[in-house]
C-alpha positions, 0 to 999 in steps of 0.5 A: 500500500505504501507504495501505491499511496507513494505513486498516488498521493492525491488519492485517499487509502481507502480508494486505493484498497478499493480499486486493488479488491476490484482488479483482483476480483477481475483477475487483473492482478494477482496478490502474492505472498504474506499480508505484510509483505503482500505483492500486487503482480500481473497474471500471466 
């Protein structure tokens, strides 16, 4: 998250954590790895 809220700092949290459940339930990403350490990739 705390990459994204770096890339996108007009863009509230909540937003991001929004727009991120959205394209994982598209299949437009997949999340990876621990909740802590949680990578955001795209399929392949």
């Amino acid at each position: 998250m705390q990459d994204f809220e770096r890339l996108y700092p007009d863009v509230n949290q909540r937003s991001l954590q929004r727009d991120l459940k959205a394209m994982l339930e598209k299949g437009l990403i997949v999340a990876k790895g621990a909740t802590n350490q949680l990578e955001y990739i795209l399929p392949i």
